[in-house]
Phi, psi and omega in degrees: 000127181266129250258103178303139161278311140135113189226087173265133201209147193109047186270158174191016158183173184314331182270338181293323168276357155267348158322311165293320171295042187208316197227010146105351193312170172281309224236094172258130194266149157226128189293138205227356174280149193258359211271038157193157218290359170219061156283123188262138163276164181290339158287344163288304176312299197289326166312300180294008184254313164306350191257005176292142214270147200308353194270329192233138220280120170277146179239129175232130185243150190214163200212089153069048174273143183312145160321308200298276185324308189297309211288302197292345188242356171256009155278305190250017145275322190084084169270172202220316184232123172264125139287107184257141182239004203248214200254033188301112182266181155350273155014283203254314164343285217286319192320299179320301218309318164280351127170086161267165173319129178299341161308325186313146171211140216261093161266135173267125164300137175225130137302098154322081211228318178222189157315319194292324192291010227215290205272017129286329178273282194348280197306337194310144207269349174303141221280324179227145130236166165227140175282106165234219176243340185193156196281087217008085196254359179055023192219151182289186196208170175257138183301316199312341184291320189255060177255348162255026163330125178274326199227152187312127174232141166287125147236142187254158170100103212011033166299148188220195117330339203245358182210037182269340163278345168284318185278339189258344170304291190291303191280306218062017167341121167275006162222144168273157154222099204248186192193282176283338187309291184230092153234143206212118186021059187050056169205151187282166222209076167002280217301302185328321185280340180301289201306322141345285191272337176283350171283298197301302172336295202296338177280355180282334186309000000 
């Protein structure tokens, strides 16, 4: 059985990175667009990156930021993932693509709305995609549309504790990606992310 992964994403302070160093996720997002409410700026990212414990892979996420600007904030956090969350095509893919580090590895985001969304994220020349229902809209979508996924995926979109075992049972996701999922009045919420990640564990078992 291969092992779900796991991404908490929306950090935006110090107790949000000792939360994560304490249970561990593969993945930590830091939102990197100013235009939405857990926009981290970039001297606050490079503070929270250092204190972030070195086994789990930072993701910086962005929504139709000039090439040039990702590339310069994927350098210099030393990022592990560029996240497009936006209306990014072919295109602006190969632009980045040229240059960041090749280590850098480039996900795209997709909305789930038909068959076409399903056969665009296939195709995509990006390195991950991820499935959501909205552009972090915090609400599921029916799964039943991406059950015929060829390829590996992150999914997103109002997973929680209470139906994230149900999604990773039904899908097989190779990563789940949550956020508001384990929050408590927008702020991250300990015991959630326990809870969160210790059910998807336990089901790798």
């Amino acid at each position: 059985m291969s092992v779900t992964k796991i991404k908490i994403c929306g950090l935006r302070s110090e107790e949000d990175i000792r939360i994560v160093n304490r249970f561990q996720p593969d993945y930590a997002g830091f939102i990197c667009c100013s235009r939405f409410r857990r926009y981290v700026p970039s001297d606050t990212l490079e503070k929270l990156s250092k204190l972030l414990h070195p086994g789990i892979r930072k993701v910086g996420v962005f929504v139709d930021q000039p090439v040039e600007q990702i590339a310069q904030i994927a350098r210099r956090q030393q990022l592990d993932i560029v996240q497009l969350h936006g209306c990014e095509d072919e295109r602006y893919i190969s632009e980045l693509r040229q240059l960041i580090p090749s280590e850098i590895r480039i996900m795209k985001a997709f909305q789930i709305h038909s068959a076409k969304d399903i056969c665009q994220a296939e195709a995509s020349t990006a390195d991950d995609v991820l499935l959501d229902g909205g552009q972090g809209s915090g609400q599921t979508f029916d799964w039943r549309k991406i059950e015929s996924m060829n390829r590996p995926f992150f999914l997103a979109g109002g997973l929680n504790p209470e139906n994230v075992e149900e999604a990773v049972r039904l899908l097989h996701p190779y990563a789940v990606d949550v956020s508001s999922g384990v929050e408590t009045d927008g702020h991250k919420d300990e015991e959630k992310v326990r809870q969160l990640i210790s059910r998807v564990r336990e089901m790798d078992v």
